[in-house]
N, C-alpha and C positions, 0 to 999 in steps of 0.2 A: 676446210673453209666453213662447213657448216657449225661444228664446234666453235670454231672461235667467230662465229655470228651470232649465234648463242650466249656464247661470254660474253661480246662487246652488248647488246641488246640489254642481258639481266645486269651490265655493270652500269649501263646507260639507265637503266628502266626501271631500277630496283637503288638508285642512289636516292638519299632522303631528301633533296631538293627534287627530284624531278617527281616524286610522290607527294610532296608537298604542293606543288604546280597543279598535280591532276588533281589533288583533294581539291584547291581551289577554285580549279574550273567547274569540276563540279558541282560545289557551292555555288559558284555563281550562276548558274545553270539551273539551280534549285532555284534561287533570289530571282533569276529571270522570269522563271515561270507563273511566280506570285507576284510579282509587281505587273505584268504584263497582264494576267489575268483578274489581279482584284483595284490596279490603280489607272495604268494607261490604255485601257483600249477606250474609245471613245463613245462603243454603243452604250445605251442605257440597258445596267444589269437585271433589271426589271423583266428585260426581253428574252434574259436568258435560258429560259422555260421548254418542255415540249408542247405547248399548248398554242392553238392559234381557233381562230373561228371566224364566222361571216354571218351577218346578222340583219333581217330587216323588217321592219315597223310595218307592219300591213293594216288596209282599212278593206274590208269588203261585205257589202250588207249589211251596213249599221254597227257591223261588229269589226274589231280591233286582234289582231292576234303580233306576236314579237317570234321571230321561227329561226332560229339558229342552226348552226352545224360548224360541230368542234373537229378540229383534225391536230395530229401529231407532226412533227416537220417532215415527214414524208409521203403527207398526205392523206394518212392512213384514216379511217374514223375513230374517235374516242368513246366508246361509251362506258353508260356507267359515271361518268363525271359530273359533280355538283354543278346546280347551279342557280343561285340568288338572284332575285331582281331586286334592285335596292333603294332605297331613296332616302332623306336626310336624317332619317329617325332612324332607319336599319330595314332587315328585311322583311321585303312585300312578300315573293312567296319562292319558294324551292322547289325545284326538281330535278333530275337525272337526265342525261341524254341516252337516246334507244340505242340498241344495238347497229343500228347505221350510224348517228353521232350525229342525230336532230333533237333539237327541243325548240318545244310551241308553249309561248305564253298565252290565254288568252284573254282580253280588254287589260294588258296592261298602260300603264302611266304611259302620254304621249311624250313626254321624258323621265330619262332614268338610267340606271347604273347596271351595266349585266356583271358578275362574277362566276368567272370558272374556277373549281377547284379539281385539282386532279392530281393523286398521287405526291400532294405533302407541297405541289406547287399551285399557285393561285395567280390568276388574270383577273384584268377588267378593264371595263373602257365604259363609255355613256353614248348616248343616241339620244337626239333632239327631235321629235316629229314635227316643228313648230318651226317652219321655213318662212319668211317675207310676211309674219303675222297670221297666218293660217295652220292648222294643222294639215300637213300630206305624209305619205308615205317616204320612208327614209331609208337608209342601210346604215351600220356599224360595220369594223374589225378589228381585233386584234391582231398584228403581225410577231411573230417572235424574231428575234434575229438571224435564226434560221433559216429565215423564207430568203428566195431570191429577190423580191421588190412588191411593195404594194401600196396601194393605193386606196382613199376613204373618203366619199365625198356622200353627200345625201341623196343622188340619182344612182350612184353602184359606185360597192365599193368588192377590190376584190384583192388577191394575193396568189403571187407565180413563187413557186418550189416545188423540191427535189430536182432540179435538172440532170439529168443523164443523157449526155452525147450533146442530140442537138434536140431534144426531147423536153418537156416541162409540162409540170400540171398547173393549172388554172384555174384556182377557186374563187367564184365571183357573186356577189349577192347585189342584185338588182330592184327598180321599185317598180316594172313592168315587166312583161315578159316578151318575146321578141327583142331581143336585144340584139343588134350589130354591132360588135366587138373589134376595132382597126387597130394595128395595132404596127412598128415599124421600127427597127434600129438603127441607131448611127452614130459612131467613132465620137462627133462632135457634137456640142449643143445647137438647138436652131430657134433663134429669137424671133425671125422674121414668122408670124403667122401665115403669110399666103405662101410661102416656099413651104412650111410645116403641112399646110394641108395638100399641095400640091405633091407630096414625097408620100404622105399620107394614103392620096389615091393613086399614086403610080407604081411604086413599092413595098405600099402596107397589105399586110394580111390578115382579112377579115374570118368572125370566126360567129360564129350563131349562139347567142343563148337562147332557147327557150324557156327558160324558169326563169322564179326566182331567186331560187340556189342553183347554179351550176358547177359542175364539175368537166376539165374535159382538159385535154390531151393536147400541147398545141407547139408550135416550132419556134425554139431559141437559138441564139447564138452561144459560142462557147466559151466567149469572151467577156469580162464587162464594156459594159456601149450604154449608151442612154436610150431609154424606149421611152417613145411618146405612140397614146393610145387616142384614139377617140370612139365614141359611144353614142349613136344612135338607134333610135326607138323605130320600130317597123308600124307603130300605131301612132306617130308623132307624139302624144300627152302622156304625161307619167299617172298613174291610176291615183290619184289622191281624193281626198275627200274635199275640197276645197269651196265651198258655198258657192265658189265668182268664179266660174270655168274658163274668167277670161286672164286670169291671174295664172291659172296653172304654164308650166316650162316645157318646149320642147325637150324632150333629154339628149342634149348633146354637149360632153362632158372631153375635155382635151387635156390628158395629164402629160407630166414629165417626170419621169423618174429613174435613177442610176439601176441598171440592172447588173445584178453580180452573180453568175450562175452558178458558183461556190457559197453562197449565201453572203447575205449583208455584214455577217459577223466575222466572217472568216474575212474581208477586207480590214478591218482593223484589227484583226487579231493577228494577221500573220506581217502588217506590218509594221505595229507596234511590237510584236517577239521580235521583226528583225533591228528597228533602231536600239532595243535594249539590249539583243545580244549582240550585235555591232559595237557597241560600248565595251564589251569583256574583250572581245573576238580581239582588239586592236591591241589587245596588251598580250596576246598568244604569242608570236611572233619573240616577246623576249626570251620563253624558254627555250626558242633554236638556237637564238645567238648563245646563250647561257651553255646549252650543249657542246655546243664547238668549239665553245672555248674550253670547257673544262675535258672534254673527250679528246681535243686534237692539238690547238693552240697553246695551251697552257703543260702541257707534257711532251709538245716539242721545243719549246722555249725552256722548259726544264733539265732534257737530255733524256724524258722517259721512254720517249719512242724509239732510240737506238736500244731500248732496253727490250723491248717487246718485237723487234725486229731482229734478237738474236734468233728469238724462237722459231723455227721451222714455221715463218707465215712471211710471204712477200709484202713489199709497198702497196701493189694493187690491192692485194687481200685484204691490208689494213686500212686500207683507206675505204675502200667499198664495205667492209664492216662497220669502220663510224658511220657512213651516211648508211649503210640499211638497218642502223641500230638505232642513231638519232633519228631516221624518219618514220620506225616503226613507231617511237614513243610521241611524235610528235600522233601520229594517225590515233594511235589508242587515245591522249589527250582531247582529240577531234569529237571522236565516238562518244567518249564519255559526255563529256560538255553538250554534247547533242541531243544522246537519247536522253538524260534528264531534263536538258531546256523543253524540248519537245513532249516527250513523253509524258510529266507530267502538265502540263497545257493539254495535252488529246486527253488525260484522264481527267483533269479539271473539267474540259466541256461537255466531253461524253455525258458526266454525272448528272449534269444539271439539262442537257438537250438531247441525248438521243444522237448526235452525231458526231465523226471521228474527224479528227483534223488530216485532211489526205498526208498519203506516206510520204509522195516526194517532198512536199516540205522539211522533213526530216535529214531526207537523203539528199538532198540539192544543199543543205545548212552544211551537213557533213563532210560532201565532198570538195566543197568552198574551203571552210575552214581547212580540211585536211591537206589538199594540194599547194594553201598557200604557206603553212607549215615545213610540207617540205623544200615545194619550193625556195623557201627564204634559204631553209637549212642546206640545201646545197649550195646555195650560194655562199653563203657566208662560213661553210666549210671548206670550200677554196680558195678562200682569203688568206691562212696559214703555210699553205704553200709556196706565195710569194711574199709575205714577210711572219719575218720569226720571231719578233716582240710578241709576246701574248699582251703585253698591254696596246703595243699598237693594232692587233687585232681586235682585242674586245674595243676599240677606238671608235675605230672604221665598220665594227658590226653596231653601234649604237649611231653613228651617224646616217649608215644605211638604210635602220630601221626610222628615221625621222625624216629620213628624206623621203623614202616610199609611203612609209606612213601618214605623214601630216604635210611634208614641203609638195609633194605632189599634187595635193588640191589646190595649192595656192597657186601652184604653176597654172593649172588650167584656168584658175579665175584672171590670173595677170593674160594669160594669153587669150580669152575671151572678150579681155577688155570690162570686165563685170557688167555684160551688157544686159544681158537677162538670164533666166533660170534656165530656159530652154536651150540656148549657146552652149553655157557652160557644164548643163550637162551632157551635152554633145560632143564637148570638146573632153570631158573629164572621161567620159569611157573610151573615147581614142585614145587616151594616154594611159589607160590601163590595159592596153597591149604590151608595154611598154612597160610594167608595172609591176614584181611579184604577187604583190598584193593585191593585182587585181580580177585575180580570179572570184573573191570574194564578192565584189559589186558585179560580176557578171552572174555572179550565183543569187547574190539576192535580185537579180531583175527577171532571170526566169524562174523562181521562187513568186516573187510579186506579181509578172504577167497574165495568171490564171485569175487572182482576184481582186483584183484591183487596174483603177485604167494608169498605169507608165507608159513613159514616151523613152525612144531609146534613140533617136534624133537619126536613126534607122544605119548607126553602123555597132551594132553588135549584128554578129553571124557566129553561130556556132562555129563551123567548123573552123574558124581565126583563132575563138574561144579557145579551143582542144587546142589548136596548132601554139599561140603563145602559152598558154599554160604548161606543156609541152619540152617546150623550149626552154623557159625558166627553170626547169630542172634536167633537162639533157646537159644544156652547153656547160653551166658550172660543174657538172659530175665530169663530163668530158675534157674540161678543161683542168679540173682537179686531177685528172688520172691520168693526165701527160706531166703534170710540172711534179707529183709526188715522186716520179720515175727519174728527176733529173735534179731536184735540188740535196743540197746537204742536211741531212738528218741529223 
């Protein structure tokens, strides 16, 4: 048995269409990873950087200083890195940041241009001290795509990354000290201001800056959700220089912003890899059909199977060798197509940010694609058991694949009545229970649920996942190893 699983595997594995198959998937694997990285993801590649910093404009004693601090996307300090202060002619003046990852300008321009240079990559952004016709105190930041969510107003501006667990650091740059930091998450957005503040003070959690660089340690979700902050001053007036004391702002400052604890980038990167390997992925599926027919259908329609049945190997054995020889190649197809889709994407970002794209995305891509491979492939390896045209087979395996393939969304949109997005995607994953191919939409939703906000209209459940997945390759295997036992060879 194991010999000739052996044979059928390398006659299956090692025939010049099915190496032709994997060379291509490959290739487009490769093609995925560069389209998805240098054309479709949506952040601006600008952000793509280790560099981030927080910045602000200070007035005190007549005198003006600009007091930064650069970090890496995990927070870490930068020193040692350039950095310009600019303005329309070119640069005002250069310097390094310390070995903690500050730099102090001092009486620079009440507006102006910072640039970071570090290690072959380059930021900037500008800061305006010139609010409502006066000059006051202000903050700057740069966010890279890295960071989980941030936020830039002229009372504090600040930026949350690295999340680990339920964990996140908080780097915030302020134009007073004493700062009251609220901060609060939730599922949906909320337009009503007095329910905002009312969630605010009932479920938000406050956090202390005393400077005006802080750093500090503070509790997220492990989800994306929208966080809205607010910001109050323990001294009411922002420290500005402002000649009319009566002009100066309470600083209270109410943002909104999508938090992604995977960072900002990894929501468009991992879901633009998945609509562009979605694209390949739905043409996988022909090299099963192509399998069975040529491994089973097409040489019992011939008469080659009474030929290979003289030999000292049962019907069962034959038949359990084509499918664990067509499913192995389907799986190696899977792997390959995967870890270069992926693989390089993680070496693409690595290069340019300092972070790795997590593994499950790799291995949720994988085991998607590979179970819905075989599942097709047992299926439509039991098709020749009950009819022995190889052309009526390869028929009914091309109808199959268009029915599960493409007629099955239209189903759910007729049956949804094309009422809204939210319907019919609720109704479209109930029908991929029902579905070989739908193992694959359930892999990309727990694939996408870590960074990004999807709705799953709340009937995906794992373990139904596992149980139809399951099943689309038990029953046809099963039902292929009763009828190979009883029909005419």
């Amino acid at each position: 048995m194991a010999n000739s699983f052996i044979y059928d595997f390398k006659r299956t594995f090692l025939r010049f269409s099915t190496i032709f198959f994997i060379i291509i998937f490959g290739l487009a694997g490769i093609g995925v990873s560069y389209l998805v990285y240098h054309f479709t993801i949506s952040v601006e590649k600008a952000t793509f950087v280790k560099i981030n910093d927080v910045a602000i404009y200070l007035h005190e004693n007549s005198a003006s200083y600009l007091i930064g601090y650069a970090f890496n996307n995990q927070g870490n300090p930068i020193s040692g890195a350039k950095v310009e202060l600019l303005n329309s002619t070119g640069v005002i003046e250069t310097l390094e940041t310390n070995s903690s990852g500050y730099f102090e300008f001092k009486n620079p321009p009440v507006s102006s241009t910072i640039e970071i240079i570090y290690n072959s990559q380059k930021v900037n952004e500008s800061y305006s001290a010139i609010i409502d016709g006066i000059v006051d105190n202000t903050t700057t930041a740069f966010a890279s795509a890295f960071t989980d969510t941030s936020f830039t107003s002229s009372p504090i501006s600040f930026i949350i990354l690295n999340t680990q667990g339920d964990k996140a650091t908080l780097i915030a740059a302020t134009t007073t000290k004493n700062i009251n930091l609220t901060y609060t998450f939730t599922p949906n957005t909320i337009d009503n201001s007095t329910e905002l503040n009312n969630i605010l003070e009932t479920n938000g959690t406050t956090v202390f800056l005393p400077n005006y660089i802080n750093k500090l340690t503070i509790t997220v979700v492990n989800k994306p959700e929208y966080i809205y902050t607010s910001a109050l001053s323990n001294t009411l007036f922002t420290g500005g220089i402002s000649s009319a004391p009566h002009l100066r702002r309470p600083l209270l400052i109410i943002s909104s912003n999508v938090f992604y604890p995977h960072t900002v980038a990894f929501n468009s990167i991992v879901t633009s890899a998945l609509s562009n390997a979605g694209i390949f992925a739905s043409f996988f599926p022909i090299l099963m059909f192509y399998l069975a027919y040529t491994i089973f259908a097409k040489p019992r329609d011939s008469g080659a199977l009474l030929f290979l049945l003289s030999k000292p190997i049962t019907r069962r054995e034959l038949y359990v060798n084509r499918l664990l020889g067509g499913s192995l190649t389907g799986i190696v197809a899977a792997l390959v197509y995967s870890i270069l889709t992926f693989g390089i994407i993680d070496y693409l970002i690595y290069s340019s940010s300092g972070v790795l794209v997590p593994m499950n995305v790799l291995i949720l891509s994988f085991v998607g694609i590979a179970i819905e491979l075989v599942a097709f492939y047992s299926l439509v390896l039991m098709i020749p058991t009950f009819v022995r045209s190889a052309g009526g087979n390869l028929g009914i395996s091309i109808f199959l694949y268009f029915l599960f393939g493409i007629i099955w969304n239209i189903i759910a949109d007729i049956i949804a009545g094309f009422s809204n997005v939210a319907n019919i995607t609720k109704i479209s994953y109930e029908l991929d229970y029902f579905n070989p191919f739908g193992i694959v939409d359930f892999a990309e939703y727990f694939i996408e649920n870590p960074y990004t906000i999807v709705s799953s209209g709340g009937v995906i459940h794992l373990p139904l996942v596992i149980i139809s997945s399951a099943l689309w390759i038990i029953i046809p295997t099963i039902i292929g190893l009763m009828r190979i036992q009883k029909i005419d060879i």
